[in-house]
C-alpha positions as a printed Julia matrix, in Angstrom:
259×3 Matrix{Float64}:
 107.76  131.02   93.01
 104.5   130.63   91.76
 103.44  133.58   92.71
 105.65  135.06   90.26
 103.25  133.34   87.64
  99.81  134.83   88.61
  99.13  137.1    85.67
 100.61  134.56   83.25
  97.97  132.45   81.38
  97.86  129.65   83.76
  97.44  126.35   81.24
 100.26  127.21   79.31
 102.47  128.19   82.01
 101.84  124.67   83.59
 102.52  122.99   79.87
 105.65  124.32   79.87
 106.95  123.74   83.15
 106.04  120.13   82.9
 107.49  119.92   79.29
 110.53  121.13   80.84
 110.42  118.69   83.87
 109.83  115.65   80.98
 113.02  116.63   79.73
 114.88  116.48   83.17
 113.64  113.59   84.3
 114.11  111.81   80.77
 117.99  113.39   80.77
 118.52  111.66   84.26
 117.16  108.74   83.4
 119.53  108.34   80.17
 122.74  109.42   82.45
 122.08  107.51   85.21
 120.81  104.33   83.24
 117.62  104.14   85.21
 114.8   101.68   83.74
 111.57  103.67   82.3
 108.61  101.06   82.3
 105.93  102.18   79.81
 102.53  102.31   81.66
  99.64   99.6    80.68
  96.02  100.28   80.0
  94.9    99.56   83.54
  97.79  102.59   84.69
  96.32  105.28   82.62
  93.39  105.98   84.46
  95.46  106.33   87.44
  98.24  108.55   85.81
  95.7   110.86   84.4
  93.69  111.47   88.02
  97.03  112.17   89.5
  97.61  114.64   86.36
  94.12  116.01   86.05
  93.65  116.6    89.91
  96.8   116.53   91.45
  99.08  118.67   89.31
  96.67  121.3    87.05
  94.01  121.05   89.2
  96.15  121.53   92.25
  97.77  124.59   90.67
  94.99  125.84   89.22
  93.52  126.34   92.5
  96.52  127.44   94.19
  97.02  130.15   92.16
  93.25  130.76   91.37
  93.04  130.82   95.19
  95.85  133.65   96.35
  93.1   136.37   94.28
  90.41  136.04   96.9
  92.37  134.63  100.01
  95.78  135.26  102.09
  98.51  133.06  101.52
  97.82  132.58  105.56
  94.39  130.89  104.96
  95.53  128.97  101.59
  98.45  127.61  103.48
  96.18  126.46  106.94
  93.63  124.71  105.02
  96.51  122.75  102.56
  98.26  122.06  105.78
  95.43  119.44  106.31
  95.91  117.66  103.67
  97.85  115.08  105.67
  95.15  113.97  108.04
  93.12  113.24  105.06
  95.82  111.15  103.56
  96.89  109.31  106.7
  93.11  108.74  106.75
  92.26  107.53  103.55
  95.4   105.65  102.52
  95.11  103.0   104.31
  91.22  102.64  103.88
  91.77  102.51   99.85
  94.45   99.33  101.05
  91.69   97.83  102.77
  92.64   98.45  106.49
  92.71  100.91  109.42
  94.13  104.09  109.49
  97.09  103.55  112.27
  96.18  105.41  115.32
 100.39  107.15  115.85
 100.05  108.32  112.24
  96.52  110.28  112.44
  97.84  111.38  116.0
 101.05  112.57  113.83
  99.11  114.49  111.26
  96.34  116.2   113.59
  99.61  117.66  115.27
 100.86  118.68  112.02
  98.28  120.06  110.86
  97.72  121.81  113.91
 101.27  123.54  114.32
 100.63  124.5   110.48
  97.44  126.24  111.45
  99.65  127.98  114.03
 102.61  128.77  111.75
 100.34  130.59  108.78
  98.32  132.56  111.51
  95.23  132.1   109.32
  94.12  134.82  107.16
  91.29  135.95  105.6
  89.16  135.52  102.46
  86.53  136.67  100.15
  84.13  135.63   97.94
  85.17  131.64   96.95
  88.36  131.94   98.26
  87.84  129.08  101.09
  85.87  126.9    98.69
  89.1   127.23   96.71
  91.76  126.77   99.67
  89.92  123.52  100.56
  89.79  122.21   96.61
  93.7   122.49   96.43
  94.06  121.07   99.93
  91.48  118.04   98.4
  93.99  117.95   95.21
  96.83  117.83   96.96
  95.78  114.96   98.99
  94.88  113.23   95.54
  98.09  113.91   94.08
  99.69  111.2    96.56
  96.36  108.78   97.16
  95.97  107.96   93.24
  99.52  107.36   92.54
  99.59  104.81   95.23
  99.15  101.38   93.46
 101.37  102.92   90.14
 103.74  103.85   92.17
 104.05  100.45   93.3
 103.59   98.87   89.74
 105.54  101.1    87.53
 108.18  102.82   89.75
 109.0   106.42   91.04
 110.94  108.14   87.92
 108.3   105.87   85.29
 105.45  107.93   87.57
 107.7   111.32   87.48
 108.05  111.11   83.81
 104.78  109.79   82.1
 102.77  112.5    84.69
 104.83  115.28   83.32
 104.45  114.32   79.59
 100.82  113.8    80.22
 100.08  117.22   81.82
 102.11  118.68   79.44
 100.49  117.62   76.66
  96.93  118.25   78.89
  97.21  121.45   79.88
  98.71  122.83   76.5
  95.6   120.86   74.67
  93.36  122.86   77.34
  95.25  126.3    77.01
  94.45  126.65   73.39
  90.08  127.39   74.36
  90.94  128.42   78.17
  93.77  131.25   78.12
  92.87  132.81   75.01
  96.05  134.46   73.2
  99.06  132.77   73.88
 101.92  135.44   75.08
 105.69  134.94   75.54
 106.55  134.92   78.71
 108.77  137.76   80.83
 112.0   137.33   81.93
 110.96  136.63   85.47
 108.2   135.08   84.37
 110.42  132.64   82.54
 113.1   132.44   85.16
 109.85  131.38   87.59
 108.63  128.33   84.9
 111.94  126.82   84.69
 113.01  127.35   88.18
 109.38  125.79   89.24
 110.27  123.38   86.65
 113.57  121.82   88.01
 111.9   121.9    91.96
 108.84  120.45   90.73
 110.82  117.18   89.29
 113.06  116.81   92.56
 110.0   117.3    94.88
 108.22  114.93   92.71
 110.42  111.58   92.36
 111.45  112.4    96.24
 108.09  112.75   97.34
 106.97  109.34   95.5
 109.91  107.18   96.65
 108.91  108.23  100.18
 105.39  107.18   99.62
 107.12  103.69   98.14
 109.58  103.78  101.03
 107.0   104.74  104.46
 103.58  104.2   103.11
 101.21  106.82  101.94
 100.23  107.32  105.45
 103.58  107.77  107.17
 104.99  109.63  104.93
 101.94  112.66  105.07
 103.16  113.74  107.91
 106.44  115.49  106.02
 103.73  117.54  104.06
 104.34  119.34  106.99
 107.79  120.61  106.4
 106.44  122.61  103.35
 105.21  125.43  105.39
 108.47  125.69  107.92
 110.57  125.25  105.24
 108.89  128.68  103.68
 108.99  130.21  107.18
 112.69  129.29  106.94
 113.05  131.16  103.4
 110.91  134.11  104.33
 112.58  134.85  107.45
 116.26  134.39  105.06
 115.17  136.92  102.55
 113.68  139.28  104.77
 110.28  139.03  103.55
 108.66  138.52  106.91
 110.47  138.0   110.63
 110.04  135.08  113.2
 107.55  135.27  116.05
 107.12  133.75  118.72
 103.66  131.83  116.94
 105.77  131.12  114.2
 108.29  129.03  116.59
 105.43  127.62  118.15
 104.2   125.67  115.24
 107.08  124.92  113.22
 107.71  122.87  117.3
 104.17  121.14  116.65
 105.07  120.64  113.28
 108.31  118.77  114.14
 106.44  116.81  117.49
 103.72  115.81  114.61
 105.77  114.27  112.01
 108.33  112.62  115.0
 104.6   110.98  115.98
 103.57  109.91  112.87
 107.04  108.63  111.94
 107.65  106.2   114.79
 106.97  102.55  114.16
């Protein structure tokens, strides 16, 4: 889906998809009753490194990325993004990394290596893989302790009325002339929109649920789950190294999951 958003003017592209989300998650929220806690002073810092790095920055690079490498390459080097999390969590808490869930995330990231099949790249187009691999790991390690303080749909919302409000500030000197959008290209922003806010609170209440470095082993199903839609649509077939690693994939997170 993003994809469908490269030659849109990336800053206000984002803006609007997280606009969008604000108003999801805020609708929800009203319906189902749920409790929003404004953030304090001490959360903002926080909120705005999980905005700043993990959301635009993240997609920034992602999409920044997929003009000088293969989605093969981009999606190998973001498929290690668990073994740094499983790594670092628990350091940032104060105590070791547990030894099943870095064996669970080397095997994930292994069987994703195996799924993608690699690819290649020119120019900075690793430098850029590994900086959205490095954001993505951010977008779960600094919302960590807010998570805990604040709550999952608090998090979901204030993030996506902060990068909102972020990246449309930033698209006014960055994109240059602002452009409606197509009618795939609009389809694409809200359909990114509504994934992006049930990805977001479910991601979060796993982290609140398994711990940070548990639940990085499930980063794994991103890249089976595409194989899954690829191989539905037609876009690509199953092979046998495809197989293989969505198997690692499934041996890694049943590793890292135990306990």
């Amino acid at each position: 889906m993003s994809g469908l958003l490269i030659h849109y003017p990336i800053l206000a592209g984002q803006s609007a998809r997280y606009a969008v989300g604000a108003v999801l998650i805020l609708g929800w929220a009203m319906a189902r009753r749920l409790p929003i806690t404004l953030p304090r002073l001490k959360d903002l810092p926080a909120l705005l490194a999980v905005v700043g790095v993990g959301m635009i920055g993240f997609n920034i690079f992602l999409l920044t990325a997929q003009h000088h490498a293969e989605p093969g390459l981009v999606a190998a080097v973001l498929g290690g993004s668990p073994l740094v999390i499983a790594l670092v969590a628990p350091l940032m808490s104060g105590v070791r990394p547990a030894v099943r869930a870095l064996a669970g995330a080397g095997l994930v990231v292994a069987g994703i290596v195996v799924l993608s099949g690699g690819g290649t790249w020119s120019g900075p187009g690793l430098l850029l893989a590994v900086l959205t691999m490095l954001c993505e790991a951010a977008f779960t390690l600094f919302a960590v302790g807010v998570v805990r303080r604040l709550g999952t749909f608090s998090v979901a919302l204030w993030c996506h009325v902060l990068a909102a409000v972020c990246a449309g500030v930033l698209a006014v000197p960055f994109d240059g002339a602002f452009r409606l959008p197509s009618a795939v290209e609009l389809v694409a922003v809200l359909a990114v929109a509504v994934i992006t806010v049930v990805a977001f609170c479910l991601w979060y209440q796993s982290v609140s649920v398994l711990g940070a470095g548990r639940a990085a082993v499930l980063i794994g199903v991103m890249p089976v789950s595409g194989l899954v839609v690829s191989v539905g649509l037609g876009a690509q077939s199953l092979t046998m190294a495809a197989l293989v690693g969505a198997s690692i994939v499934a041996v890694g997170c049943a590793v890292g999951l135990r306990g």
